[in-house]
N, C-alpha and C positions, 0 to 999 in steps of 0.2 A: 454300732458303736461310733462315737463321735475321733473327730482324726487327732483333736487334743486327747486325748485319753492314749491311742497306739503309741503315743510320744515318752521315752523313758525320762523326758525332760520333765516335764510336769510330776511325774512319782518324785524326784528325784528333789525338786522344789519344795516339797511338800513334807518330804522325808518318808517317806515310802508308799507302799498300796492301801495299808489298812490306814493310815494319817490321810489319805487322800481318798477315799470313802465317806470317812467319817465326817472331814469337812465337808464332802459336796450336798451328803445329808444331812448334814445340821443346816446349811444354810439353804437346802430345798426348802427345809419346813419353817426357816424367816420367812422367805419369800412366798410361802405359799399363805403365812400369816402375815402379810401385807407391806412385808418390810420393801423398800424401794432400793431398785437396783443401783450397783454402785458402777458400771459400767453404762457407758450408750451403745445399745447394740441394735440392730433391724433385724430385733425376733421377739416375739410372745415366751418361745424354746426355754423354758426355767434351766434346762439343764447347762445350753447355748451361753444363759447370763452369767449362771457360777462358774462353770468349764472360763469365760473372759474376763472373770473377778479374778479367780484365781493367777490364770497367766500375766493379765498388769498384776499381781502383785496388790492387787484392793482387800484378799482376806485372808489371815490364817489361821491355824490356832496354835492357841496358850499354853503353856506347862500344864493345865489343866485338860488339855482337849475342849476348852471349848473356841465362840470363832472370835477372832476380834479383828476388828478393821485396820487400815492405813491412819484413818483418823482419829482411832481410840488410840494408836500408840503415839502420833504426834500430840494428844493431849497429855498422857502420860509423861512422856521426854518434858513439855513445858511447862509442866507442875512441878518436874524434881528438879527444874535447873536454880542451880542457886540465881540468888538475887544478885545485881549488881551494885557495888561497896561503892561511895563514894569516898576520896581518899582525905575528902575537904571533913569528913564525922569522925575521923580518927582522933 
């Protein structure tokens, strides 16, 4: 078993054991379908990359269960932000 896993910090990030499953095998089988890692790590280890996505904080999931990234939601935030008013088109 890997030493992030024994850590009650990571369940606890994640919002428990089976949310924290469930991510690490949904995003095995991105990576194992060719999706490119979001971490830089000095390992081949798929487990090693998710277990270091997960801890920076690069994936979670959704009200739905599934995974979405850091970058999916900074796209989200700067789609729904309102536009800025100028006050001179009033």
């Amino acid at each position: 078993m890997l030493e992030e896993l024994k850590e009650e910090e990571i369940v606890n990030k994640i919002g428990g054991r089976f949310k924290l499953s469930t991510l690490i095998q949904k995003r095995l089988v991105q990576l194992n379908q060719g999706s490119r890692a979001l971490v830089s790590v000095d390992t081949h280890d798929k487990m090693s990359i998710v277990l270091q996505e997960i801890v920076q904080d690069k994936i979670f999931l959704n009200m739905e269960n599934e995974i979405e990234t850091i970058d999916d939601l900074d796209a989200i935030v700067a789609a729904s932000e309102a536009p800025e008013l100028d006050p001179s088109d009033l």
